[in-house]
C-alpha positions as CSV (number, residue, x, y, z in Angstrom):
1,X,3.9,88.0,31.7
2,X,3.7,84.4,32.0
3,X,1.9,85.0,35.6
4,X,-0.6,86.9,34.0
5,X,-0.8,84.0,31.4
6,X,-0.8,81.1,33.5
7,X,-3.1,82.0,36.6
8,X,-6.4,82.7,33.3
9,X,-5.5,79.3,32.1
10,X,-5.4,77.3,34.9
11,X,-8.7,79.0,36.0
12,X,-9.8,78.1,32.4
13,X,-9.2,74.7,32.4
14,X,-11.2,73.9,36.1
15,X,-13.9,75.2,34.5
16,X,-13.8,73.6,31.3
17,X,-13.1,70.0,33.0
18,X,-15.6,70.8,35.4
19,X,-18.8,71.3,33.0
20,X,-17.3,68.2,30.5
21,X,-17.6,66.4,34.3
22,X,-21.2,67.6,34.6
23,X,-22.3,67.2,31.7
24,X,-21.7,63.2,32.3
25,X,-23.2,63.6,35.9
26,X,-25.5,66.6,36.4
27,X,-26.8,67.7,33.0
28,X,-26.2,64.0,31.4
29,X,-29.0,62.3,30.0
30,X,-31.0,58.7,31.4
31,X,-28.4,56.3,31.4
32,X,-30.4,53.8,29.6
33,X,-32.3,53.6,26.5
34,X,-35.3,51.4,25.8
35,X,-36.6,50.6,22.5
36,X,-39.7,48.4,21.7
37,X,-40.2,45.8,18.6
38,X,-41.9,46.7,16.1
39,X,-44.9,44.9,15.5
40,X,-44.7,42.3,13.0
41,X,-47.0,42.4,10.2
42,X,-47.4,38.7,9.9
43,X,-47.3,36.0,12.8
44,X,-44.9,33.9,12.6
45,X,-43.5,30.8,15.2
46,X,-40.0,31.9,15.6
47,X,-38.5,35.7,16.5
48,X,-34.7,36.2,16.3
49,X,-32.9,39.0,17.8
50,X,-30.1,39.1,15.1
51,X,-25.7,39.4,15.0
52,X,-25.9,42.7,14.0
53,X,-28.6,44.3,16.8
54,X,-26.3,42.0,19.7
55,X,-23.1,42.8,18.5
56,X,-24.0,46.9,18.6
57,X,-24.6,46.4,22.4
58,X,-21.4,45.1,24.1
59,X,-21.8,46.4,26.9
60,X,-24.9,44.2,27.2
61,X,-28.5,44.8,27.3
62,X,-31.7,44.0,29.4
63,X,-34.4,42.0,27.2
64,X,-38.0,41.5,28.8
65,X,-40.1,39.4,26.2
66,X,-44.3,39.5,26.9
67,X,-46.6,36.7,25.8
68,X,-49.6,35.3,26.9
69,X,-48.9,32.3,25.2
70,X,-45.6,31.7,27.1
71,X,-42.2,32.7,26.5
72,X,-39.1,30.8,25.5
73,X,-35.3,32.1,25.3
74,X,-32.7,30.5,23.9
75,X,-28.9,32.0,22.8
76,X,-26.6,30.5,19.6
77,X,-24.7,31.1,17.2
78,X,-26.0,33.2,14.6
79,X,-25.3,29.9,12.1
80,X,-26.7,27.7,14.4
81,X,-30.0,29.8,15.0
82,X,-30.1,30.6,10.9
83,X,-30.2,26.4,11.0
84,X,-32.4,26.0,13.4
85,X,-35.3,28.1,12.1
86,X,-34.6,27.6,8.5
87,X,-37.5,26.9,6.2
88,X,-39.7,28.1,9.2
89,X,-41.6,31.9,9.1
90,X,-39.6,34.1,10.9
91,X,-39.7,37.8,12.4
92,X,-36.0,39.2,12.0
93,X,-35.3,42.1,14.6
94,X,-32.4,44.0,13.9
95,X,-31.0,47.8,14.6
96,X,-32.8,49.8,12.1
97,X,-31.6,52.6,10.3
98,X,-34.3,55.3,11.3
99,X,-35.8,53.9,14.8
100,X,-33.8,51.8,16.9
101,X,-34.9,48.3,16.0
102,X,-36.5,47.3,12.5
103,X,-38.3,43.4,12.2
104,X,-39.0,41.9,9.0
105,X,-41.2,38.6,8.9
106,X,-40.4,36.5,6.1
107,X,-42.7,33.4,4.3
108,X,-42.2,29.9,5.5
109,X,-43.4,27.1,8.0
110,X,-46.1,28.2,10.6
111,X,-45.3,25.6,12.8
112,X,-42.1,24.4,13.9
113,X,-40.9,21.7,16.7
114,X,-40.7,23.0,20.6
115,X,-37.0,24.6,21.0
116,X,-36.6,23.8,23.7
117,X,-34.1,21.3,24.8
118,X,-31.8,21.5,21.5
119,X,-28.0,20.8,22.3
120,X,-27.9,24.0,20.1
121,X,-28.2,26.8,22.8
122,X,-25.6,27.6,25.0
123,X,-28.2,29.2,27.4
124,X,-32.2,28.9,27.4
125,X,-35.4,29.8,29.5
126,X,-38.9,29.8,29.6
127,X,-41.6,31.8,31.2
128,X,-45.6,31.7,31.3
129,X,-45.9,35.1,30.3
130,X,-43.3,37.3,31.0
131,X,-39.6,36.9,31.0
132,X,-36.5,39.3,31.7
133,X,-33.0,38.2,30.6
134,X,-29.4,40.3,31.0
135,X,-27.7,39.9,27.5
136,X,-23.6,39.7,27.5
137,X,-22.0,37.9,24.5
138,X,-21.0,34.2,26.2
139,X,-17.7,34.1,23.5
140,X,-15.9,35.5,20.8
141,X,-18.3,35.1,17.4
142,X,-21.8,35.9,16.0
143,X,-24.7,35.2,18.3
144,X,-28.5,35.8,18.2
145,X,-31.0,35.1,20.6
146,X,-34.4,32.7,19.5
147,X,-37.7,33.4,20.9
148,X,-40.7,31.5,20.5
149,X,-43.6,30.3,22.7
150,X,-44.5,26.8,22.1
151,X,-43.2,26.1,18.6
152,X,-46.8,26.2,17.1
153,X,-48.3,29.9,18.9
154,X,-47.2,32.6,17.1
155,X,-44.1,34.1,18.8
156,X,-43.9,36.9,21.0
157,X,-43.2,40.1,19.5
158,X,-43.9,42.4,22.5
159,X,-40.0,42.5,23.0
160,X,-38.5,45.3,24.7
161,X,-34.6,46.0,24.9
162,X,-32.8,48.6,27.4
163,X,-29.4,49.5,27.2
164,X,-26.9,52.1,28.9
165,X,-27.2,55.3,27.4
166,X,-23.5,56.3,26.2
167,X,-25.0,59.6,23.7
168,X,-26.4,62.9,24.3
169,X,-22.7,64.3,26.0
170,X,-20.5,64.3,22.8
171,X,-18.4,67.8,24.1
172,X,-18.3,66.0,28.0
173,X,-15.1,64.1,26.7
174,X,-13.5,67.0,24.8
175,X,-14.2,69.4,27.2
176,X,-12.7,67.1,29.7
177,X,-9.3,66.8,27.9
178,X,-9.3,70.4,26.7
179,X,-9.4,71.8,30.2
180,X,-6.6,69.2,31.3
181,X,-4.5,70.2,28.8
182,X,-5.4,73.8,30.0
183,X,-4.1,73.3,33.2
184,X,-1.0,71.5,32.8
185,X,-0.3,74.5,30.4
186,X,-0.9,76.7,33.4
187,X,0.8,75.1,35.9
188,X,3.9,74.8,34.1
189,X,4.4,77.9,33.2
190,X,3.6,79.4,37.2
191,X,6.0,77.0,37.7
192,X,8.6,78.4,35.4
193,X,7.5,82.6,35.9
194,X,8.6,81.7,39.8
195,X,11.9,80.6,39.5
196,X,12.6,83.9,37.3
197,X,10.3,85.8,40.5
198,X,13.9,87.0,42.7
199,X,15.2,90.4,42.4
200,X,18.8,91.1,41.3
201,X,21.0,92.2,44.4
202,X,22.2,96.0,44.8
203,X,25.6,96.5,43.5
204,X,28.9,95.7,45.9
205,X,26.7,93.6,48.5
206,X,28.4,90.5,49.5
207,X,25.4,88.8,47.9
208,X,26.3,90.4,44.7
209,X,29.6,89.3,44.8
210,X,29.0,86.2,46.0
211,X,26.7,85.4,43.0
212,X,29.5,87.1,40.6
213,X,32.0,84.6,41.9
214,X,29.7,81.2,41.2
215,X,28.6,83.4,37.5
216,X,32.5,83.0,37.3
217,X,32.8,79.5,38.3
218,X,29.8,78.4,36.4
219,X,31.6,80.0,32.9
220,X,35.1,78.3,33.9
221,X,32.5,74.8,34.5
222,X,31.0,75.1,30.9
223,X,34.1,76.0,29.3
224,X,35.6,72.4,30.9
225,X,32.8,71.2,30.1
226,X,32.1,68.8,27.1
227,X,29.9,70.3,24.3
228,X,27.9,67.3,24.3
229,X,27.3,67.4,28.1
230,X,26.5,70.7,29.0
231,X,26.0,71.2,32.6
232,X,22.4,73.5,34.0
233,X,21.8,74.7,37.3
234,X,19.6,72.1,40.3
235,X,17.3,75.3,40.7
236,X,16.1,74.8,36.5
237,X,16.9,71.3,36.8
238,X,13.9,70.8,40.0
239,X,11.7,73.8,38.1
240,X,11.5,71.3,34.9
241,X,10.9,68.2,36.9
242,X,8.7,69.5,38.3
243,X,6.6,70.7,35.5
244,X,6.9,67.7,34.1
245,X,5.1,66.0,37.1
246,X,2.4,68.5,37.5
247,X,1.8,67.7,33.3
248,X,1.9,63.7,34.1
249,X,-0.3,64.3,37.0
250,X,-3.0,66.5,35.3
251,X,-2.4,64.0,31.9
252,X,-3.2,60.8,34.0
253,X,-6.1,62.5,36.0
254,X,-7.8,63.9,32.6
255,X,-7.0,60.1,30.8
256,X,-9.0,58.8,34.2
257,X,-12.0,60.4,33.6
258,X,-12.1,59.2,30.2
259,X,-14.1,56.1,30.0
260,X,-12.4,53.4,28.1
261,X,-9.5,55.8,27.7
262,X,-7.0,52.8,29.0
263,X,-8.2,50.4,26.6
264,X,-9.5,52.1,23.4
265,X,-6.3,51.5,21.9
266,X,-6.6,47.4,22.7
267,X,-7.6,45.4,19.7
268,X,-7.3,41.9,18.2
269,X,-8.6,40.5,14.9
270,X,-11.5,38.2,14.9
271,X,-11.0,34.3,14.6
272,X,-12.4,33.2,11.6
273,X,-13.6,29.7,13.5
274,X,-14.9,28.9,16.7
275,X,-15.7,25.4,18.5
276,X,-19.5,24.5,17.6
277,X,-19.9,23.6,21.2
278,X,-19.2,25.8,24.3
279,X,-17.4,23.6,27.6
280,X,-20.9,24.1,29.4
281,X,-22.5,23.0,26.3
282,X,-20.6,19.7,25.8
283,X,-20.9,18.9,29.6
284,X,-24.4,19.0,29.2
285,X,-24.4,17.5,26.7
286,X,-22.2,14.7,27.9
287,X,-24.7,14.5,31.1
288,X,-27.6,13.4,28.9
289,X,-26.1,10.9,26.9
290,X,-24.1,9.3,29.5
291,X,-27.8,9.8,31.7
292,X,-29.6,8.2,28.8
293,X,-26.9,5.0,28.2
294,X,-26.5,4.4,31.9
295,X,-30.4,3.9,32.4
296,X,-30.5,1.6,29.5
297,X,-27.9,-0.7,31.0
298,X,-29.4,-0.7,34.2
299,X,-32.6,-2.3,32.9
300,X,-30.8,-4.0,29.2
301,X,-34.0,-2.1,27.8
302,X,-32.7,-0.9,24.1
303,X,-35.6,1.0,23.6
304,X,-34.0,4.0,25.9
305,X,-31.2,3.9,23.7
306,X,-32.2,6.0,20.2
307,X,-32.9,9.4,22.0
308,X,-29.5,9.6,22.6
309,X,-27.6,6.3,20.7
310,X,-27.5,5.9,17.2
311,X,-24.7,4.0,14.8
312,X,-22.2,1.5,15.8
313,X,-22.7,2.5,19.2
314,X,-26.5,1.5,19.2
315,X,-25.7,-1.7,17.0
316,X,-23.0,-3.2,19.7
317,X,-25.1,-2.2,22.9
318,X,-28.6,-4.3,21.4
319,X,-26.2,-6.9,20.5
320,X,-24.8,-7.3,24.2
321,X,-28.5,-6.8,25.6
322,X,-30.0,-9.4,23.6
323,X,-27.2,-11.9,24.7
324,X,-27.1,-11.0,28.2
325,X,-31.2,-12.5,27.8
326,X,-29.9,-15.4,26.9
327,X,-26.5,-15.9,28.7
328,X,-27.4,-13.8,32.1
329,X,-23.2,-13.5,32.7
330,X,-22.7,-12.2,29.1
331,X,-20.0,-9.4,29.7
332,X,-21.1,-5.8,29.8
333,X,-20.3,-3.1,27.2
334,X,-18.1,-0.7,28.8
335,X,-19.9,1.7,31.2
336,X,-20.7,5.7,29.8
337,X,-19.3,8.2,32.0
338,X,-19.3,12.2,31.3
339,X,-16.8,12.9,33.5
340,X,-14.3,13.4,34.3
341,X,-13.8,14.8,30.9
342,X,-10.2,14.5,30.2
343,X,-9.7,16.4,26.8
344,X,-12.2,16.8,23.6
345,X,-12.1,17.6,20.2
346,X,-14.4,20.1,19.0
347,X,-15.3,20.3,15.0
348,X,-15.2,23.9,14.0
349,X,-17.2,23.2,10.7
350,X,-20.7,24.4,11.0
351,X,-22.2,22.1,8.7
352,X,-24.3,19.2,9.7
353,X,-23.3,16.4,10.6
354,X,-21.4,17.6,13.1
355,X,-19.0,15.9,15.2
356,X,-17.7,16.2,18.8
357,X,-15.1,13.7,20.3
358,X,-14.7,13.5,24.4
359,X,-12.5,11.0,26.4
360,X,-13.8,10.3,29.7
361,X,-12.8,8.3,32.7
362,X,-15.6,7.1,35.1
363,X,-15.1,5.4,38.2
364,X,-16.3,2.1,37.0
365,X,-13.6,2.5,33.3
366,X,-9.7,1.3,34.2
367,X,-8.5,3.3,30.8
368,X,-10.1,5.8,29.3
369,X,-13.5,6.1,26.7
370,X,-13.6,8.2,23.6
371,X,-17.0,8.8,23.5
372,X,-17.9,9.8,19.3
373,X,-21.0,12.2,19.3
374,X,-22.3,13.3,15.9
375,X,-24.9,16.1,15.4
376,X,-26.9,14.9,12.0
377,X,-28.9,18.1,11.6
378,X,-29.9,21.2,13.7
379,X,-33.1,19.8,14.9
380,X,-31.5,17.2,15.8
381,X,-29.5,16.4,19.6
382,X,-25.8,14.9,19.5
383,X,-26.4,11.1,19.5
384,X,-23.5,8.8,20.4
385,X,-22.0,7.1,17.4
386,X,-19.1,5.2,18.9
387,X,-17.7,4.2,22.7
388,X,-14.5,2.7,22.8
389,X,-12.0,2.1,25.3
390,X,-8.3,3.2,24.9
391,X,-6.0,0.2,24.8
392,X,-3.6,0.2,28.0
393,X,-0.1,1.8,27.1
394,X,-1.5,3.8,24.3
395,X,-1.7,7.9,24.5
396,X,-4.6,10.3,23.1
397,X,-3.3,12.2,20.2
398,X,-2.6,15.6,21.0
399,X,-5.6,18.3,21.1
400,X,-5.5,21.8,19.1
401,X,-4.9,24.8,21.4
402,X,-7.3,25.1,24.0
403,X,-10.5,27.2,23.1
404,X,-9.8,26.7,19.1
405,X,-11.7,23.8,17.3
406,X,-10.5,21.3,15.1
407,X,-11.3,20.7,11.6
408,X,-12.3,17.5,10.1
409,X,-10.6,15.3,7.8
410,X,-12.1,14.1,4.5
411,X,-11.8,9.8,4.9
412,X,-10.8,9.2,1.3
413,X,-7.8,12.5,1.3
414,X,-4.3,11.2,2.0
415,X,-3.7,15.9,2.1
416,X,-0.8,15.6,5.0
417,X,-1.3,12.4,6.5
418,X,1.0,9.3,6.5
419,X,-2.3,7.8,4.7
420,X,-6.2,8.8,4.2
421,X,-8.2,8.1,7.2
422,X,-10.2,5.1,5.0
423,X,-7.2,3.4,4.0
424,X,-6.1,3.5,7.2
425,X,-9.3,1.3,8.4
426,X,-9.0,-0.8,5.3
427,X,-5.0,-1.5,6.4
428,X,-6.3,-2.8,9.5
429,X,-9.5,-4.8,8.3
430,X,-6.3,-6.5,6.0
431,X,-3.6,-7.5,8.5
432,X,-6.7,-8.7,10.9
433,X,-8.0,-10.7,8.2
434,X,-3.9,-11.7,7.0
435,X,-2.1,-11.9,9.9
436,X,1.2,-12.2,7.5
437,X,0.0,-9.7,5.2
438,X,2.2,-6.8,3.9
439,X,-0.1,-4.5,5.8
440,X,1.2,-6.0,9.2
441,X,4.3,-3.9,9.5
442,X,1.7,-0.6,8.5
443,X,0.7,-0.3,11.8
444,X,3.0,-0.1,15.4
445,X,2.0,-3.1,17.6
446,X,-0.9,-3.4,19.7
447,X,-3.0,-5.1,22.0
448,X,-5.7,-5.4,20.0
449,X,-4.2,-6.7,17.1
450,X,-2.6,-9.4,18.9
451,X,-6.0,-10.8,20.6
452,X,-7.7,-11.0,17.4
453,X,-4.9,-12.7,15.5
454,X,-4.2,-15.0,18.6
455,X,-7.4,-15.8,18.8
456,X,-8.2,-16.3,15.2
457,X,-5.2,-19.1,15.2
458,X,-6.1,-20.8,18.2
459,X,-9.5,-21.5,17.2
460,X,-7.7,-23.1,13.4
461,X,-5.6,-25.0,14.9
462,X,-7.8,-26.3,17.9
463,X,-8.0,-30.3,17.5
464,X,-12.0,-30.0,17.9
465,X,-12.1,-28.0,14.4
466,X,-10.3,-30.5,12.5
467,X,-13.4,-31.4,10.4
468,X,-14.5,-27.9,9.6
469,X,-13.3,-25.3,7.6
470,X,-12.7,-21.7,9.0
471,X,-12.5,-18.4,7.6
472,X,-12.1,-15.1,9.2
473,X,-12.9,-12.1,7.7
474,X,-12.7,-8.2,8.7
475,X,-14.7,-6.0,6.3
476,X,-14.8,-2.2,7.0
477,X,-17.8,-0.4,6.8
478,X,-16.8,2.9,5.0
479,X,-20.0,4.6,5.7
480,X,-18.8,4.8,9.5
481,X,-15.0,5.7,9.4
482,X,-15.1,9.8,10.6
483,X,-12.1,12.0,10.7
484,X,-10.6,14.7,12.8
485,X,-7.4,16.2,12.8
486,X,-5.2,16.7,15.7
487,X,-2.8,19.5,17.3
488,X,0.5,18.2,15.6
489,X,-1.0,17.7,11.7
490,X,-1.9,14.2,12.2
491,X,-6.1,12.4,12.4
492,X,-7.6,10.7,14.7
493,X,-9.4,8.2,13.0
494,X,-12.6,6.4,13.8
495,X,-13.9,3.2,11.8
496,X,-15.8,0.5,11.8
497,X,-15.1,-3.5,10.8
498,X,-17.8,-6.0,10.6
499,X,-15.3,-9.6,11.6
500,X,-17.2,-12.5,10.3
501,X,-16.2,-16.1,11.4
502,X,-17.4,-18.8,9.4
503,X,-17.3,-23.0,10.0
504,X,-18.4,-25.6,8.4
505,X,-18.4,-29.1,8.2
506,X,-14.9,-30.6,5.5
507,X,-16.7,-33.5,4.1
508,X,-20.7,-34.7,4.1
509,X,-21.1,-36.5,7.3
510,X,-18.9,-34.4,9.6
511,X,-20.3,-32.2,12.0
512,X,-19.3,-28.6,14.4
513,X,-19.6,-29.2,17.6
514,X,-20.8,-26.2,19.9
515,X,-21.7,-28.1,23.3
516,X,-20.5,-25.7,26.1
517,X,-20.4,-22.7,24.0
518,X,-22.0,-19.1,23.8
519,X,-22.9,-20.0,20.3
520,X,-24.8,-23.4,21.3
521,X,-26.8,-21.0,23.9
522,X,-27.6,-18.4,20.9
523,X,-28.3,-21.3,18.8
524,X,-30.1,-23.8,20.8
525,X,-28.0,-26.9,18.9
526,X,-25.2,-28.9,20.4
527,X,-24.4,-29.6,16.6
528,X,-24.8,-28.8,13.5
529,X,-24.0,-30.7,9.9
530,X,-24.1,-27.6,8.0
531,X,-21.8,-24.6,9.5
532,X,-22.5,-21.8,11.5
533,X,-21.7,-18.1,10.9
534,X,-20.7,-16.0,13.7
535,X,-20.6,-12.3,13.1
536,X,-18.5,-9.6,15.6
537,X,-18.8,-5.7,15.8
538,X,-15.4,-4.2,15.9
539,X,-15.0,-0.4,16.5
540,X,-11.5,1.6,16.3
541,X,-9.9,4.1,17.4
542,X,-6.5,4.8,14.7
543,X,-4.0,7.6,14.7
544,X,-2.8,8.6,11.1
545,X,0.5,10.7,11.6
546,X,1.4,13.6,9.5
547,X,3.1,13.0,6.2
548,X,6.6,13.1,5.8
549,X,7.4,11.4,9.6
550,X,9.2,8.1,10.4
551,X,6.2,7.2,13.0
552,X,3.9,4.2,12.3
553,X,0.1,4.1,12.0
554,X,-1.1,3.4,15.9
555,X,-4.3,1.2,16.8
556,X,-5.0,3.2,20.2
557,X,-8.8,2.0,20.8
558,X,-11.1,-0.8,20.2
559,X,-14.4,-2.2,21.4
560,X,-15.5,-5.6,19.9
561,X,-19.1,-7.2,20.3
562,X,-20.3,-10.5,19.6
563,X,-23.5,-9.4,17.3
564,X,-25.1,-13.3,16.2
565,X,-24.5,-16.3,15.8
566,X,-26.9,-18.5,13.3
567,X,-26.7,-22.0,11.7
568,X,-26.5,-22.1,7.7
């Protein structure tokens, strides 16, 4: 009986896994489907390709965009796209509900700045009229693609999209399965139906008695036997093997035809934040600036340096510039490098300004840079805020996991820190400008600390000054301190001090001498009766620990420029 069953359902189940297998070869459908644009009612400069249309095509998709106006193609995050085009007109494509794609075009701008070129994109391109690009998401997150021609041409709406075709066989799968299952059902019971196949022996043969006496020794054997552990014979034993085989066997070949079989169970829930720049991002990025600041020191033009300098940054290198005109062996600002890149910190916040911190090493640095780039709005490229060397001995605090971003810290919130980020500046501003101050024992000792104070008490008690009176003064500049926090709950703290150093003459009659100085250079007097202030730049680089730990506040950077000097 279970012959006659088994033989029908393996039979059965070739020819059910045999049409689900041609119904995905033979009889399946085109393996891609194309869908075109809609036309936009309204023109409109900028054309997104939104989240929810890039997100339903994993697998990727083939995007040819027509224009005779030209073509450009740029990929972002969905935020920073949304940014980007906001307050501008701008045709939406999405998947539709009825048709494949839908497009809206909403009011707004008609013009907009050229695209192209914004530290935004992870990826761009440009055509004159026709351009074809392969679509795969470049990370975990929202994305959307921008398309536009020039900034002021209306976009290009003659978009179509192509994409592997994975309906029109719903049974192939099923059927597939189904017929495995079939089989394995058949097999194991042929399987079974001929072990049971041999006929008993005629009564008296030696066979028969033979197979009486192991009958008898195989009762005596169970009836030794434990009842837990009772024994069966090899022949059932090898006959259920292998069944079990054959099922594996016909199991693992029906799970192989399965697309995606081995992974559909595979999931992972979405990160709530991602960097706001990609690596290939920031080393672009990195290329330009570094490009831009390299130039300028070439020539000491500061007129290359606002495409790409802004801030402190811009502030201490027209400072060094316009002293190097005047004293040709004037020290130069330490040199830019993008790489090697040596770790970064990555803001995860995607509201502007944005800010990206990456410590370099160049050839021509003996410690390395913390370069400070800070993205003021989405039209807007990183610029580079702040450049300051590490002091020798000291050690970068320690980055987040890599891939994750960090989140910024607010200056003026103490929230888990030894001390807020701005008090942290204004500490430092105090024990520079009170050497014997209660804020000295705040911070761990450093080399930059001690040159400013040594310094500051040489030039006091230096016999030439003894007719002048001398203040020095470190004033931080709040507007400038930015906050990041690093892998082990502590900040990373960037500030700003303006030092001013003040002299003038005791008594009416007495005079400053500044033959053989820098500052009689900048001046153009040996002398002067009535006092002369000289003002410094002083950028910083502080680590705040977390709260609740015995460690001290650490000065680990600092980059100081003589800014002017000018008689009273």
């Amino acid at each position: 009986m279970r012959n006659k069953i088994a033989v029908p359902l393996i039979v059965l189940g070739i020819l059910m896994m045999l049409v689900g297998i041609g119904q995905r070869t033979l009889w399946a459908p085109p393996q891609t489907v194309t869908a075109q644009a809609p036309q936009g009612s309204e023109a409109a400069p900028v054309a997104v390709l939104e989240a929810d249309l890039l997100s339903s095509r994993p697998e990727g998709a083939e995007i040819t965009v027509r224009s005779g106006d030209g073509v450009f193609l740029a990929v972002g995050r969905s935020a920073d796209v949304d940014a980007w085009a906001e307050g501008a007109a701008v045709t939406r494509i999405g998947a539709g509900e009825q048709d494949p794609l839908s497009a809206e075009t909403g009011e707004g701008e008609a013009s907009v700045p050229s695209p192209a070129g914004s530290d935004l994109w992870v990826s761009e391109e440009a055509a004159d009229s026709e351009l074809s690009y392969t679509w795969t998401e470049p990370a975990p997150g929202d994305w959307s693609i921008l398309i536009a021609s020039d900034g002021t041409a209306p976009a290009p709406t003659d978009i179509t999209i192509s994409w592997p075709n994975d309906e029109g066989t719903p049974l192939a799968v099923p059927l597939i399965i189904a017929g495995a299952l079939a089989a394995v059902l058949g097999l194991a019971l042929a399987f079974l139906a001929r072990g049971r196949k041999s006929t008993p022996p005629p009564p008296g043969s030696r066979r028969a008695v033979r197979e009486s006496d192991t009958a008898a020794q195989r009762i005596v054997a169970r009836r030794g036997a434990s009842p837990e552990q009772p024994q069966s014979s090899s022949s059932t034993a090898k006959r259920t093997a292998a069944g079990f085989t054959a099922a594996a066997l016909a199991g693992g070949l029906a799970l192989s035809l399965v697309p995606g079989a081995a992974t559909a169970a595979e999931s992972s829930a979405p990160e709530e934040n991602y960097p706001v720049v990609l690596d290939g991002q920031l080393s672009r990025i990195l290329s330009s600036v570094a490009g831009t600041v390299q130039k300028a020191d070439a020539a000491k033009d500061a007129s290359l340096l606002p495409a790409r300098t802004t801030s402190t940054a811009l502030a201490l290198r027209e400072a060094n510039y316009a002293a190097a005109a005047k004293v040709p062996d004037t020290k130069a600002p330490a040199a830019v490098a993008a790489s090697p890149l040596l770790t970064d910190l990555v803001s995860t916040s995607t509201a502007f300004p944005r800010t990206v911190v990456a410590v370099t090493q160049g050839e021509d640095n003996t410690v390395p840079q913390a370069l400070v780039l800070v993205q003021a709005s989405a039209r807007e490229n990183y610029k580079l805020v702040s450049a300051i060397q590490m002091l020798p001995g000291t050690t970068f605090p320690q980055p987040p996991a890599e891939g994750s971003g960090v989140e910024g810290a607010d200056p003026g919130s103490a929230d888990g820190l030894a001390m807020a980020p701005q008090a942290a500046v204004d500490a430092l501003a105090d024990a520079l400008t009170n050497p014997d101050g209660g804020n000295k024992e705040t911070f761990a000792p450093n080399s930059f600390a001690e040159a400013v104070t040594t310094f500051q008490a040489e030039v006091t008690a230096n016999p030439a000054n003894e007719f002048a009176t001398i203040t020095f003064k470190h004033s931080p500049v709040a507007s400038d301190t930015r906050a990041l926090r690093t892998g082990d709950g502590g900040a990373i703290v960037f500030g700003y001090m303006s030092h001013s150093y003040s002299s003038v003459p005791r008594e009416a009659g007495d005079s400053i001498n500044l033959e053989g100085t820098i500052y009689e250079t900048l001046t153009g007097e040996k002398n002067t009766e009535s006092g002369i202030d000289v003002e410094y730049g002083e950028a910083v680089m502080i680590y705040v620990p977390p709260a609740g730990g015995s460690g001290q506040v650490e000065v680990i950077g600092a980059a100081q420029q003589l800014l002017s000097a000018t008689l009273k």
